[in-house]
C-alpha positions in Angstrom: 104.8 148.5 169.3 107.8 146.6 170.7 109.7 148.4 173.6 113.2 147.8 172.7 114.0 148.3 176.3 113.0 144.9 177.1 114.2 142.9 174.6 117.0 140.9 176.4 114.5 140.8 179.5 113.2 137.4 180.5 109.5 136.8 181.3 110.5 136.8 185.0 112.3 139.6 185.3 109.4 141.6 183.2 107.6 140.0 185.9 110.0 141.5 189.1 109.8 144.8 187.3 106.2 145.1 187.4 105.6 144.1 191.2 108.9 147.0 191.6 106.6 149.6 189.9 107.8 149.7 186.4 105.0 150.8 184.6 105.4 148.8 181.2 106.5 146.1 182.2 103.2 143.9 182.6 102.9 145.3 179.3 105.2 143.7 177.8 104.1 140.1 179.2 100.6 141.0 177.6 102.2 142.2 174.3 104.0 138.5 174.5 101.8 135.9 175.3 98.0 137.6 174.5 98.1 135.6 171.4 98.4 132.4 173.2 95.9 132.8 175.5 93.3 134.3 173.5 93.9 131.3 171.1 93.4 128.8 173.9 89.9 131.6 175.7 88.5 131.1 172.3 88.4 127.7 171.7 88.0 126.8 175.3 84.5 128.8 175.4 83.6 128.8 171.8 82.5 132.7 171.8 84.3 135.4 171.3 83.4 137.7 173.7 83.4 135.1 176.3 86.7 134.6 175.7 87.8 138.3 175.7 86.0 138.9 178.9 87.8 135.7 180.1 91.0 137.2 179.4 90.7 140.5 180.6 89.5 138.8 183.6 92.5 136.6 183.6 95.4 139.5 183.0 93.8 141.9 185.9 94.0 138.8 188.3 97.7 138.3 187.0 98.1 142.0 187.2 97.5 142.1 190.8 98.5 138.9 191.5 101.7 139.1 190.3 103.8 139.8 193.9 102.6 136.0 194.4 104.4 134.5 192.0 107.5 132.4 193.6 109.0 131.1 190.0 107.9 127.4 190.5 107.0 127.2 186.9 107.4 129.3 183.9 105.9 132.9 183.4 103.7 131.6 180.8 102.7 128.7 182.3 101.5 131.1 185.1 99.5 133.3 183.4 98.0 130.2 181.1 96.9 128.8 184.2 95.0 131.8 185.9 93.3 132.2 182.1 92.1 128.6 181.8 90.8 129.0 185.0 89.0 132.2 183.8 87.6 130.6 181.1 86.4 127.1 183.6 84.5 129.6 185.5 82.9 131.2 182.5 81.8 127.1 181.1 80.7 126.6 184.3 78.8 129.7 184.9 77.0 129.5 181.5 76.3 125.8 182.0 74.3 126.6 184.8 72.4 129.1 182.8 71.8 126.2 180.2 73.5 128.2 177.5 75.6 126.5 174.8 78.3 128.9 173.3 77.5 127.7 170.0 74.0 127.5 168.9 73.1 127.9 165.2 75.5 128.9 162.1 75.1 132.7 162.3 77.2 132.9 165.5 79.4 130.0 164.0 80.6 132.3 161.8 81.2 134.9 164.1 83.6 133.0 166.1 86.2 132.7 163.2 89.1 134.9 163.2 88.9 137.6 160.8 92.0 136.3 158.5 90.2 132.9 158.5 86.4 134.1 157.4 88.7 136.1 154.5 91.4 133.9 153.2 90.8 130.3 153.6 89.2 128.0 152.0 85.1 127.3 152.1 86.4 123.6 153.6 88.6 125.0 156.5 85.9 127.1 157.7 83.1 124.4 157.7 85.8 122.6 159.6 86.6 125.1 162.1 82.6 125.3 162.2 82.0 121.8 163.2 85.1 121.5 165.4 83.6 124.6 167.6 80.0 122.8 167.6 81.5 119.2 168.7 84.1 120.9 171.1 81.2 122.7 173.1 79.6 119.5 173.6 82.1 118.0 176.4 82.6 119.4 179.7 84.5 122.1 180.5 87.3 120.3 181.9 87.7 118.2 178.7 87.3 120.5 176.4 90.0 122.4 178.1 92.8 119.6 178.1 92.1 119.2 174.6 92.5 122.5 173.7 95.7 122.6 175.6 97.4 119.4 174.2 95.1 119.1 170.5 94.9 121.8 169.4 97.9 124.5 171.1 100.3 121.5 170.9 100.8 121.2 174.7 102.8 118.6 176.2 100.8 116.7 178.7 103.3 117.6 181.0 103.3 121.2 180.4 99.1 121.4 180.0 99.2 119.4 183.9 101.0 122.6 185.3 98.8 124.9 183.7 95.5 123.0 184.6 97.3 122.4 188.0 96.4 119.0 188.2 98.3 115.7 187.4 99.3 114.5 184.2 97.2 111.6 184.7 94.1 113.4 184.6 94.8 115.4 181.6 95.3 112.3 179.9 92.1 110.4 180.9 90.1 114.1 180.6 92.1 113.8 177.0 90.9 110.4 176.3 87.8 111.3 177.4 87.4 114.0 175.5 88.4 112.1 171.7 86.1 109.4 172.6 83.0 111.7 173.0 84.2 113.5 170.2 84.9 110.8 167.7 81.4 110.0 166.6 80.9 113.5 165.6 83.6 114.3 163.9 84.8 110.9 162.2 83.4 112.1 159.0 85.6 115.1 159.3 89.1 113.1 158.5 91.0 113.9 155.6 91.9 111.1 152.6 95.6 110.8 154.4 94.3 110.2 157.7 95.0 113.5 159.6 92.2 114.5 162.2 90.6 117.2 162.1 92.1 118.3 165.9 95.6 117.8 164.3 94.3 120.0 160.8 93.4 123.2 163.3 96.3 122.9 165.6 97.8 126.5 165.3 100.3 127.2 168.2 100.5 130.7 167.5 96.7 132.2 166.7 96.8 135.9 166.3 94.9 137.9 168.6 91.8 139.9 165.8 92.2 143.2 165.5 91.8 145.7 168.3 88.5 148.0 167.4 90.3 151.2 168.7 93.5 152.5 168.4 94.7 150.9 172.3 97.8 150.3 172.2 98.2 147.0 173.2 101.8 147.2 175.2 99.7 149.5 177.8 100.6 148.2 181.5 96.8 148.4 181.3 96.1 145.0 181.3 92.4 145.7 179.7 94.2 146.3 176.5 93.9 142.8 175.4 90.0 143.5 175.5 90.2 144.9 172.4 92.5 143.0 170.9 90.0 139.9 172.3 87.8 140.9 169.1 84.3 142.1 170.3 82.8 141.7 166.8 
């Protein structure tokens, strides 16, 4: 439930208010940007409860990194950038365990958000199905610039900040990325043209359902587990 109490309060100032002691504050950041950054934990690591974990892990390092933050980019750009990193070290560490986060159709289907698996069309979902399979093929570092810029409709400008690194690379980890991914998924375009990155761009993903009944303005910042979706 929305706290009216913050409604005219800026993501800094929610911020400033949390490393001052006010409990809800954090919150309230959660309650405002968990959609985002489960959207972009998901398709980064292609498995759900990857992703939750990835943001839990990424909101208690925000929580208690928060007295850190000097303002030198946005709120969200902040906490984007400690969950990408999250997620990178997840890749990485399940890389080196020679895992691929998707492996066969049964846990394809899993990874679908629950409004998806029960409303759209047979098509989207083979889509979203073979986008998953070919994004888990590139590197971690690829597949998270495209994410960023593809698929949540990033400027390069604004996925550099988040990443931290310069707009250059994004664009050659980009360009990477689409030429690695062309080959499997050129039979994917649409009559009109229209990839099938630009078909599943959806800036505003909805978080699934939480489980239990946690409220998910806590200033417990393991409230987004649930809403993360551990199916």
């Amino acid at each position: 439930m929305d706290d009216a109490r913050f409604a005219d309060t800026s993501d800094q100032d929610l911020l400033a208010q949390h490393v001052a002691g006010e409990p809800d504050a954090f919150g309230e950041l959660v309650r405002r940007h968990r959609d985002r950054l489960w959207a972009v934990a998901l398709r980064t690591l292609g498995d759900r409860e990857e992703a939750a974990d990835a943001v839990q892990d990424a909101l208690v390092s925000a929580f208690r990194a928060a007295h850190t933050f000097r303002g030198q980019s946005a709120v969200t750009t902040w906490l984007h950038r400690i969950t990408v990193n999250a997620c990178l070290d997840r890749a990485r560490k399940a890389a080196s365990r020679k895992t691929a986060p998707v492996d066969d159709a049964e846990r394809l289907d899993q990874l679908l958000e629950p409004h998806e698996s029960a409303e759209a069309p047979a098509e989207r979902q083979d889509l979203h199905r073979e986008l998953l399979a070919a994004l888990s093929t590139l590197p971690a570092e690829q597949r998270a610039a495209l994410v960023l810029v593809d698929m949540q409709a990033y400027p390069v400008a604004e996925a550099a900040r988040i990443l931290d690194v310069p707009t250059g690379t994004v664009k050659s980890r980009c360009a990477r990325g689409r030429a690695r991914l062309l080959p499997l998924l050129t039979h994917l375009r649409s009559n009109n043209g229209d990839s099938v990155m630009e078909r599943n761009r959806t800036p505003g993903t909805s978080v699934p359902p939480a489980s239990g009944p946690r409220d998910a303005g806590s200033s417990d910042p393991a409230a987004v587990k649930g809403g993360g979706g551990h199916a």
